[in-house]
N, C-alpha and C positions, 0 to 999 in steps of 0.2 A: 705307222710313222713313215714319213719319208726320207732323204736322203740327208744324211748328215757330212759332212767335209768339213777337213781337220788342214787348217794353212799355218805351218809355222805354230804360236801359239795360241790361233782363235778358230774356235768351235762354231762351224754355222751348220743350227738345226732348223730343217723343216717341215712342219706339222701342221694339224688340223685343218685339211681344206675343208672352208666353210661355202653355200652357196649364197649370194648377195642379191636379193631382189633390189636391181633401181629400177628409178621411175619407166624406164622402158623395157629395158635388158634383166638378162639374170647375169652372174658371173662367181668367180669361184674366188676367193681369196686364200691367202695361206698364213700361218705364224711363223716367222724367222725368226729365230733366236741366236743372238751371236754372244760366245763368252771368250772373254779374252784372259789368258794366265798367264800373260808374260809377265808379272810379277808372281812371284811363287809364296811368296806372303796371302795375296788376297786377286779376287780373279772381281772385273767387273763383266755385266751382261746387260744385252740392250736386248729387248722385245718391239717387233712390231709387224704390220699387217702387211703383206702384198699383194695385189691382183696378178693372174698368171701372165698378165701381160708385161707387167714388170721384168720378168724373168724374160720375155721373149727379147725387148729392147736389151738387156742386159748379155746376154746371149751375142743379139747378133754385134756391138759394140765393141764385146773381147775379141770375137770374130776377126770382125775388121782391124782394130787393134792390130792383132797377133796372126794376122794373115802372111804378112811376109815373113815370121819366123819358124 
């Protein structure tokens, strides 16, 4: 498994890199699963697929973002 981060009251886990053959390229995708429990009654969670490049854009955006602070 890969790294999981805990913000406040939501769970993002990431798991199962898969490798993707498209029409040209290969590439690698991931599962991200975020659960959120800021109700303490009932938690909801969302599933879905990234490509690592996601994460790269994502990355450099907080980056820049939170460069000045």
């Amino acid at each position: 498994m890969l790294p999981t981060l805990v913000l406040m009251d939501i769970t993002f886990t990431i798991s199962d890199p898969t490798i993707q053959k498209g029409t040209l390229l290969k590439y690698t995708s991931y599962k991200v699963v975020s659960t959120n429990r800021a109700n303490s009654s009932s938690s909801s969670t969302s599933e879905v697929q990234r490509r690592y490049s996601h994460f790269l854009w994502l990355h450099e955006a907080l980056r820049t973002r939170n460069s000045g602070e």
